[in-house]
LOKOL-93190 format. One record per residue (C-alpha): x, y, z. Coordinates in steps of 0.001 Angstrom, whole numbers, padded with zeros to 6 digits, always signed. Example, Ala and Ser with C-alpha at 12.3 -4.5 7.8 and 13.67 -1.06 7.14 Angstrom:
BEGIN
+012300-004500+007800 +013670-001060+007140 
***
This chain:
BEGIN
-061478+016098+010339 -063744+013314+011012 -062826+009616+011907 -066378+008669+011469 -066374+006107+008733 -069964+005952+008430 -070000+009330+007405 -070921+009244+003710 -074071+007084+004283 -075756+010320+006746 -078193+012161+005180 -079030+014962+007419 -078752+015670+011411 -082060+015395+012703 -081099+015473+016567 -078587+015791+019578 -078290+014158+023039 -076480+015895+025945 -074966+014630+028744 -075429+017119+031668 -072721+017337+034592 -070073+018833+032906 -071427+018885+029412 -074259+021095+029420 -073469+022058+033433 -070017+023411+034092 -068272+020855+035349 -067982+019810+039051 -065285+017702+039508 -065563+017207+043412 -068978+015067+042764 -068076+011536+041997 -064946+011659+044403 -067651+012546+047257 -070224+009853+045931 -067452+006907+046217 -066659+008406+049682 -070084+008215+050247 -070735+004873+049692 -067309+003384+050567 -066513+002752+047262 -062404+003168+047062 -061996+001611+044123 -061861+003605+040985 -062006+000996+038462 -065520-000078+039683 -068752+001866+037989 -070629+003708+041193 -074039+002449+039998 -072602-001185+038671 -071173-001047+042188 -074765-000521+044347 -076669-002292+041981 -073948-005294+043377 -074589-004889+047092 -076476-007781+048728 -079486-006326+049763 -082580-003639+048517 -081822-001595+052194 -078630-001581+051376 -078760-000333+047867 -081535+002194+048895 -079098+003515+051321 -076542+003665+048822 -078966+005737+046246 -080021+007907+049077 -076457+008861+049764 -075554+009821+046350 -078626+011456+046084 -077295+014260+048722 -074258+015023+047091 -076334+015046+044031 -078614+017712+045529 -075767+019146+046929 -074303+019806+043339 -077553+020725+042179 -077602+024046+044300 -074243+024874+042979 -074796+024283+038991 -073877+027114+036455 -074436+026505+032755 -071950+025922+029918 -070937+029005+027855 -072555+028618+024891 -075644+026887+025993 -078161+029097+025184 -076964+029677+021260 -077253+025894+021298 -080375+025537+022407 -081980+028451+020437 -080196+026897+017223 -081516+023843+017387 -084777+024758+018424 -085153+027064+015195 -084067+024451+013224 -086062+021881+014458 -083383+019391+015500 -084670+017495+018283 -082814+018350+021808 -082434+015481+024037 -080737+014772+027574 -079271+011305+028354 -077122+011556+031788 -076714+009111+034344 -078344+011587+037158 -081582+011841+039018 -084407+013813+037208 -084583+016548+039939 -081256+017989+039119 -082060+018008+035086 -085433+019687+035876 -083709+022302+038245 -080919+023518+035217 -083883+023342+032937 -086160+025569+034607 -083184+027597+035683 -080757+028209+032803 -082679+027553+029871 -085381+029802+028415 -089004+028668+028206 -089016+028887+024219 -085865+027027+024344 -086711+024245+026944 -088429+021590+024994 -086465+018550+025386 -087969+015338+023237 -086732+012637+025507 -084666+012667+029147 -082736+009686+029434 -081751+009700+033362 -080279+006541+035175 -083483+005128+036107 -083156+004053+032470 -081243+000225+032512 -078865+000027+031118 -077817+003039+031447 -074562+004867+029554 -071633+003738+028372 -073828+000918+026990 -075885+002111+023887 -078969+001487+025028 -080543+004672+025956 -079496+006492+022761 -080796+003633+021006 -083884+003764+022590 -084100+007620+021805 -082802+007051+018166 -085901+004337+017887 -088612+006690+019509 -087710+009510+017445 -087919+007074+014617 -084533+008537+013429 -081134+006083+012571 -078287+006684+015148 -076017+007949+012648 -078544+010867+012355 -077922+011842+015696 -074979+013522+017534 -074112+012412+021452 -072310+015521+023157 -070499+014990+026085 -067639+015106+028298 -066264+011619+029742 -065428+008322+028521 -068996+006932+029465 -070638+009666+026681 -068130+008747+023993 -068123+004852+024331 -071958+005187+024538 -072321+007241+021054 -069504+005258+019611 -071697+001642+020544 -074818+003126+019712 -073234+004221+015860 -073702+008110+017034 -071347+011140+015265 -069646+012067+019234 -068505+015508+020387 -066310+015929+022660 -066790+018992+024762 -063099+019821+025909 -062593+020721+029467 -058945+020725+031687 -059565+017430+033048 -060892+015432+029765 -058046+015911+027593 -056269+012467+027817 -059311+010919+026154 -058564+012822+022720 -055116+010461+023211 -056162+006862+025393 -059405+007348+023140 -058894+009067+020423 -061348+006088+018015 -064566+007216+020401 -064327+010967+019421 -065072+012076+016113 -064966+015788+017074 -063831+017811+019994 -065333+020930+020671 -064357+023668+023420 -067842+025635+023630 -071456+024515+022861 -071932+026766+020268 -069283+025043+018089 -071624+022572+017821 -073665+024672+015234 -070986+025405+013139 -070302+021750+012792 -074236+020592+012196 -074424+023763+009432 -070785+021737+007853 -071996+018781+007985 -075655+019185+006387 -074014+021279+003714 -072049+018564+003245 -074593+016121+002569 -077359+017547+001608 
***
C-alpha cells in the first residue's frame, strides 16, 4: 500500500530517476567510511560534501575532492550491477518512460557502469544528475530540475534509491519513492517510514508497480 497522498491527482508515470551506488550498483558499503577517513572527517553527523565545501580554502577543498575521487575510482573498478537491472532498463525503454540518473558521484564512475553493464539499446539516459549539480540530493533540487526539463510534474516521476538522502530528496521534490531494500537500509522503512512510499527488493519490481499504478489511473 501506498502512503502517497498525492496519489489520486497522477495521471500516468512518465519517468524514473536512479540513484547509483547501491541502487542501480550493488552496494559497497566500505566507500563512504574510507572517504571520511580520507578527508579526516570523524564525524558522522556531518554531510562529506557539506563538509569540504566548509573548509577554508579552494587548495584545500581540491585536495579534499581529489581524495574522494580515489576511493571513488577505487570503487569504480570493483562495481557489479543490481539484479534486475537489465529488465528495468529494457522495460522502460520499450515503454518510453524516460530513464534518468541523479547520484551524488563523479561522472566517470556513471559512464564506466553505463558502458559496462548496460546494453547499448538500453543505455539512453535523458538527464545525469551527478554532484557537480548544487544543490545536490537530499535537497529537491536536481529532481526538480529534471522534472522541469522533461517538462513532466514531479508526481509523474518515481526516485529509486537506497539511503535516506534518495528518499528525503523524492519526498521534497513531491516524487512517488522506492525504496530498494538492502541488509543495511532496513531501519529507514521504521526511523522513516513517511519518505518511502514503496520498498522494493529487486529492480524489476519496479515494473510491476509502474504496470499497477498506470492501470490504476489510467
Amino acid at each position: 500500500m501506498t502512503k502517497f497522498q498525492g496519489l489520486r491527482g497522477l495521471k500516468h508515470i512518465k519517468a524514473v530517476v536512479f540513484d547509483m551506488d547501491g541502487t542501480l550498483c550493488l552496494p559497497q558499503p566500505w566507500m563512504f567510511p574510507a572517504m571520511r577517513n580520507a578527508i579526516g572527517l570523524h564525524d558522522k553527523s556531518i554531510d562529506i560534501l557539506h563538509f569540504i565545501d566548509t573548509l577554508p580554502s579552494e587548495k584545500e577543498r581540491k585536495e579534499a575532492h581529489d581524495k574522494i575521487e580515489l576511493v571513488e575510482a577505487k570503487a569504480m573498478k570493483d562495481m557489479q550491477p543490481q539484479p534486475g537491472l537489465v529488465d528495468i532498463m529494457s522495460y522502460l525503454t520499450s515503454n518510453s518512460i524516460s530513464k534518468n540518473i541523479c547520484t551524488r558521484n563523479v561522472g566517470a564512475p556513471v559512464e564506466t557502469f553505463v558502458a559496462r553493464f548496460i546494453q547499448s539499446e538500453f543505455s539512453k539516459f535523458d538527464y545525469i544528475m551527478t554532484r557537480d549539480f548544487r544543490p545536490t540530493k537530499p535537497l529537491p533540487d536536481p529532481l526538480l530540475h529534471i522534472a522541469s526539463k522533461l517538462n513532466i510534474r514531479p508526481l509523474e516521476m518515481i526516485m529509486v534509491g537506497d539511503s535516506y538522502d534518495d528518499m528525503k530528496s523524492g519526498r521534497s521534490a513531491g516524487c512517488l519513492t522506492v525504496l530498494l531494500k538492502n541488509h543495511v537500509n532496513g531501519h529507514l522503512l521504521l526511523e522513516h517510514k513517511e519518505l518511502v512510499d514503496f520498498a522494493v527488493e529487486n529492480l524489476s519490481e519496479i515494473i510491476e508497480l509502474i504496470q499497477n499504478l498506470n492501470n490504476k489511473i489510467l
